[in-house]
C-alpha positions as CSV (number, residue, x, y, z in Angstrom):
1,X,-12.8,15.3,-4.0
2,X,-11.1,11.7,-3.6
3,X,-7.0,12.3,-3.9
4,X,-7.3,8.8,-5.4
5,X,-10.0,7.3,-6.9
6,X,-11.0,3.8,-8.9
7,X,-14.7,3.8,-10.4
8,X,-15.6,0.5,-11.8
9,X,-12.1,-0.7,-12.8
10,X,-11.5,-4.3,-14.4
11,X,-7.9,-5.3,-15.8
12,X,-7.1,-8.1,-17.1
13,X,-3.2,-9.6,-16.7
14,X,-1.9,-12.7,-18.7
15,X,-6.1,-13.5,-19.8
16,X,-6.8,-13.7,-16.0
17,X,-9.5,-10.9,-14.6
18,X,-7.3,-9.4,-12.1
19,X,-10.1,-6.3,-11.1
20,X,-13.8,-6.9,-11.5
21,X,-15.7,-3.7,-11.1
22,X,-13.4,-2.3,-8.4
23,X,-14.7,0.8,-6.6
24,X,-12.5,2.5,-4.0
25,X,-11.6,6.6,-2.9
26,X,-9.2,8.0,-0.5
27,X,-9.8,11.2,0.6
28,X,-6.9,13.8,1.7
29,X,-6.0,12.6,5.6
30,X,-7.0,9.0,5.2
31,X,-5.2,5.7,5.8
32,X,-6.6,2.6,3.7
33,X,-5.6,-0.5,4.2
34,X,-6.5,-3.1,1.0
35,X,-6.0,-6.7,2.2
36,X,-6.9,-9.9,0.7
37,X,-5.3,-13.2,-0.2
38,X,-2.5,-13.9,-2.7
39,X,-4.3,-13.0,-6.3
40,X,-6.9,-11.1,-4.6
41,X,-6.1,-8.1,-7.4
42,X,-4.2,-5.7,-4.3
43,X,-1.2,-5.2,-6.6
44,X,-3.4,-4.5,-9.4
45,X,-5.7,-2.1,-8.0
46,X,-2.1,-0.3,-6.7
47,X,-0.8,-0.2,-10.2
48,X,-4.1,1.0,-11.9
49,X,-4.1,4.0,-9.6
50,X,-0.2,4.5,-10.5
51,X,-1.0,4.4,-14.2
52,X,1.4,1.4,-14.7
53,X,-1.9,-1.6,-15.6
54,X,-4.3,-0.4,-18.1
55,X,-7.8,-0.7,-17.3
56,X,-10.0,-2.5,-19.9
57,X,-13.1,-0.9,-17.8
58,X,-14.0,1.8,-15.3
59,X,-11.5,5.0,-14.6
60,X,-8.7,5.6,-12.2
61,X,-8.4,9.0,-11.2
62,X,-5.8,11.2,-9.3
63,X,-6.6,14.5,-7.7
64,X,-10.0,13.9,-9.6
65,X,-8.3,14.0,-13.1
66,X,-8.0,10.8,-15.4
67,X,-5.1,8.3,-15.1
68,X,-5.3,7.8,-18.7
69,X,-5.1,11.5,-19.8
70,X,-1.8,12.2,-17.4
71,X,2.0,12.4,-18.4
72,X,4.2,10.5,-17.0
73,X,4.8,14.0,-15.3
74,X,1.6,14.3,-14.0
75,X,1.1,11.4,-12.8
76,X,4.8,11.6,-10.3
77,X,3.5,14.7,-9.2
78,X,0.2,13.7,-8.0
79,X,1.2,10.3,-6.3
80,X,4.1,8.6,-5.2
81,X,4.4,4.9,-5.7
82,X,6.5,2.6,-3.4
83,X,6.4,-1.0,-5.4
84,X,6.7,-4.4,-3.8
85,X,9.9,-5.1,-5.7
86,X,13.1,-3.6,-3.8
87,X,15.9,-4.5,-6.1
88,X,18.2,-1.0,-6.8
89,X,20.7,-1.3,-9.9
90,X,23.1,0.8,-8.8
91,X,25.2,1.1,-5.7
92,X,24.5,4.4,-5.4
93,X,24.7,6.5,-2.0
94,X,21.2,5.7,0.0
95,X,20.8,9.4,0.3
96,X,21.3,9.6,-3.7
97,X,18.3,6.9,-4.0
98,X,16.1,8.8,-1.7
99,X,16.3,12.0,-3.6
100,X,15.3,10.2,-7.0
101,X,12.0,10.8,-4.8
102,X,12.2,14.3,-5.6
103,X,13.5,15.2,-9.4
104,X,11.7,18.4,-9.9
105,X,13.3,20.1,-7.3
106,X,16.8,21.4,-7.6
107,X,20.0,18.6,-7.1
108,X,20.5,20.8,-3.5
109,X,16.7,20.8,-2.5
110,X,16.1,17.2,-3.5
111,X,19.6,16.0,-1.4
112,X,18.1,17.9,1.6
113,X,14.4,16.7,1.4
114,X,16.2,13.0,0.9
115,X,18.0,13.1,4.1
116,X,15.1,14.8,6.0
117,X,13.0,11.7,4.6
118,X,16.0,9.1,5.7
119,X,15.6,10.6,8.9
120,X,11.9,10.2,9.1
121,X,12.3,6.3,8.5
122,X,14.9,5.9,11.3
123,X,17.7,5.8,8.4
124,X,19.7,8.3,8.3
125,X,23.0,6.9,9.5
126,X,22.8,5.4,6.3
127,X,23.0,8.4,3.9
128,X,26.3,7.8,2.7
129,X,26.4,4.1,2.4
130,X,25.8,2.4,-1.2
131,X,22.5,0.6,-1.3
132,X,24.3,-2.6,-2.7
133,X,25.9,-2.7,0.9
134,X,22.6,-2.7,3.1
135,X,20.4,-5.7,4.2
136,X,17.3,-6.1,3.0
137,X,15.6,-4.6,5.6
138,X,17.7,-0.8,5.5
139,X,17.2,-1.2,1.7
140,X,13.3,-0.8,2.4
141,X,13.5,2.1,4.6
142,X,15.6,3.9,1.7
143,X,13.1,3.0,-1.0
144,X,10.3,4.5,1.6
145,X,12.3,7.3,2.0
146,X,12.6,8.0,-2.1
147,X,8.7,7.6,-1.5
148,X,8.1,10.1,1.4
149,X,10.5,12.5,-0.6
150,X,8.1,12.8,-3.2
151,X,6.0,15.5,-1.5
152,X,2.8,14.0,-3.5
153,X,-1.1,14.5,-2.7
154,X,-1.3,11.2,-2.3
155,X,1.1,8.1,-1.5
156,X,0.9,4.4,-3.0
157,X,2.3,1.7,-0.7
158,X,2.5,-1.7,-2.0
159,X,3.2,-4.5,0.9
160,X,5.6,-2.0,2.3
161,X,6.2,-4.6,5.6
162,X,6.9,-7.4,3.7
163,X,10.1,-9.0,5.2
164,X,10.7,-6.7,7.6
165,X,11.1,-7.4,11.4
166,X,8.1,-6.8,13.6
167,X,9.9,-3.3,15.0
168,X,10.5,-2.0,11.0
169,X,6.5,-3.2,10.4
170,X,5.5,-0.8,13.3
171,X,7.8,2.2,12.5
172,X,6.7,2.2,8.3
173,X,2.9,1.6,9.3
174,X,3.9,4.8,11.8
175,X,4.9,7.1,9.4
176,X,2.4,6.1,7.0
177,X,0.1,7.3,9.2
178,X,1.5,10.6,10.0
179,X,2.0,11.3,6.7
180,X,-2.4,10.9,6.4
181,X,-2.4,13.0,9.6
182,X,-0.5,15.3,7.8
183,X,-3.1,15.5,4.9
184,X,-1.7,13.3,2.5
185,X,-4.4,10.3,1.1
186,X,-2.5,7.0,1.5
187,X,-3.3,3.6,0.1
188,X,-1.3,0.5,1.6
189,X,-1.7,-3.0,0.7
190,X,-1.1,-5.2,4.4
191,X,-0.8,-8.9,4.3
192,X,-1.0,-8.5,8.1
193,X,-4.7,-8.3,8.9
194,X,-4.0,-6.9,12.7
195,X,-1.1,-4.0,11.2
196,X,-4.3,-3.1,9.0
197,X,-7.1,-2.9,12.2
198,X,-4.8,-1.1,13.9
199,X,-3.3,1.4,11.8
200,X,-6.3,1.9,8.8
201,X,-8.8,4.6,9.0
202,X,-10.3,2.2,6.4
203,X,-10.4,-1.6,5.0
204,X,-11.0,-2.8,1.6
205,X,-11.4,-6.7,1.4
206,X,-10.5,-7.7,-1.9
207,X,-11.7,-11.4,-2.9
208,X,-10.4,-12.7,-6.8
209,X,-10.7,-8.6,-8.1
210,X,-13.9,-8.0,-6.6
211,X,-14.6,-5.8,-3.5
212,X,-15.3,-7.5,-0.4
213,X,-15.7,-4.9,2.5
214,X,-14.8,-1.4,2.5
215,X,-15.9,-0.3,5.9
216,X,-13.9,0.4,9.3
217,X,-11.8,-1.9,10.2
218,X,-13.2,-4.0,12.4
219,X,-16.6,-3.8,10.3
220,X,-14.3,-5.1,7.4
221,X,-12.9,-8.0,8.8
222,X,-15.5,-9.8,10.7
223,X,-15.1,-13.4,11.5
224,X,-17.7,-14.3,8.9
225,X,-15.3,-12.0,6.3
226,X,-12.1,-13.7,7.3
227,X,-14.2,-16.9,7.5
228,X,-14.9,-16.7,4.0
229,X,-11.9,-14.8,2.0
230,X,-9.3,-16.1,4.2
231,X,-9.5,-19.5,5.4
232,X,-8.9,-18.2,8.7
233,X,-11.1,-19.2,12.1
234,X,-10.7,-16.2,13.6
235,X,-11.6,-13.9,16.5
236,X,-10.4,-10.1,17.7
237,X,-9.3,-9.6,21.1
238,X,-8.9,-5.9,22.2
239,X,-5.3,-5.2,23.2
240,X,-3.6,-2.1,25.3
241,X,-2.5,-0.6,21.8
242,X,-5.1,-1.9,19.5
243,X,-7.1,-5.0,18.1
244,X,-5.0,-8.4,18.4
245,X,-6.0,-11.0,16.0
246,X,-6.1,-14.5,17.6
247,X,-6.4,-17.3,14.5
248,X,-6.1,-20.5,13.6
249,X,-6.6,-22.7,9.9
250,X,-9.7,-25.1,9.7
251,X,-8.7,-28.4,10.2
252,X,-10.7,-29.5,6.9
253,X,-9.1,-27.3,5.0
254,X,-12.4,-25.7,4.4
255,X,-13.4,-22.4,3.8
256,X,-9.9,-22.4,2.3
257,X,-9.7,-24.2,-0.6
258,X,-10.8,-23.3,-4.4
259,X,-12.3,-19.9,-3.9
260,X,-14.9,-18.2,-5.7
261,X,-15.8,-14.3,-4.6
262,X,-16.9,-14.0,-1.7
263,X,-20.1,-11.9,-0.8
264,X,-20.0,-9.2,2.4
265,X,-20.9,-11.1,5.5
């Protein structure tokens, strides 16, 4: 059984299609990786499987039970869900904000598994400073913290490296993936096609809602694929950790321009 699961979803944002039939499972253990460009429907799918966009078609499941028949309840306790947005209202005490990752343990147990989790991102000098106080970048590792916190089947990462320097990118995609070693099903949406090869088990292409690719990575994004959904003339070059993406934009502007979904290459 998939820990999280979308059969067939469509959703539609502001009159705009935003998922067209979308079709994706992560098992327990498993890293994906959904890419695509800007309006490609990443965001969405993440939010369908958190409950928070509604589905006009298809089902999103957690832990094999309905999206749309959970409690707010059931839902925290079956996936965690780290949003792109990293503004924090309150100047609270990081280690404070991390344990808002656990409320259904008690106020000791959630303050311990917080600062555990701080310690996990690299953060836990800053367990007593107030959030209003960090850069952007420390503010990230607490909100990933709150998310690890959680103790959840399954973990929800949207564009988690966004705006952080290339050491922060490496150490979240890191823990990420020990947290699927460890057994939990993770879903992470990359703007970084080379973080996703190296650190995916899987790839999910997304192209204006619909599914691309969903393959391994490097049967995912094949020059044709990148070609096609991304503008991008572009070739892999193995490296001494991993697959090293050398690109470049064509000079026409073309494959780049208006775009229509794109078929698997």
């Amino acid at each position: 059984m998939s820990a999280l699961e979308l059969i067939g979803a469509t959703a539609v944002l502001g009159g705009r299609t935003v998922l067209d039939g979308v079709s994706l499972s992560v098992a327990a253990g498993e890293l994906v990786a959904v890419v695509g460009p800007n309006g490609a429907g990443k965001s969405s799918a993440i939010r369908a499987l958190a409950g928070l966009l509604p589905l006009t078609a298809g089902q999103a499941r957690l832990g094999g039970a309905a999206v749309a028949g959970l409690s707010m309840r059931g839902r925290a306790e079956r996936a965690a869900y780290l949003p792109q947005e990293r503004r924090i209202a309150w100047n609270l005490p990081a280690v404070e904000v991390a344990a808002l990752g656990a409320p259904f343990l008690t106020p000791g147990d959630a303050l311990q598994r917080a600062q555990a989790a701080l310690n996990e991102v690299e953060g836990g000098h800053l367990a007593d400073r107030g959030v209003a106080e960090m850069s952007g970048g420390e503010r990230a590792r607490v909100l990933l913290a709150r998310a690890l916190a959680t103790g959840t089947q399954a973990l929800l990462a949207d564009e988690p490296t966004a705006g952080l320097d290339p050491e922060a990118q490496l150490m979240v995609l890191e823990r990420l993936k020990a947290r699927a070693a460890g057994g939990q099903a993770v879903l992470v949406s990359l703007h970084d096609l080379a973080l996703a090869a190296r650190y995916a088990d899987r790839v999910m292409v997304l192209d204006a809602g619909r599914v691309v690719a969903d393959a391994a990575p490097m049967a995912a994004l094949t020059p044709g694929i990148m070609a096609k959904v991304f503008g991008l003339a572009a070739r892999w070059v193995e490296g001494p950790d991993g697959p090293l993406l050398s690109s470049g934009r064509y000079s026409d502007g073309s494959p780049a321009g208006a775009r229509t979904p794109s078929s698997p290459v």
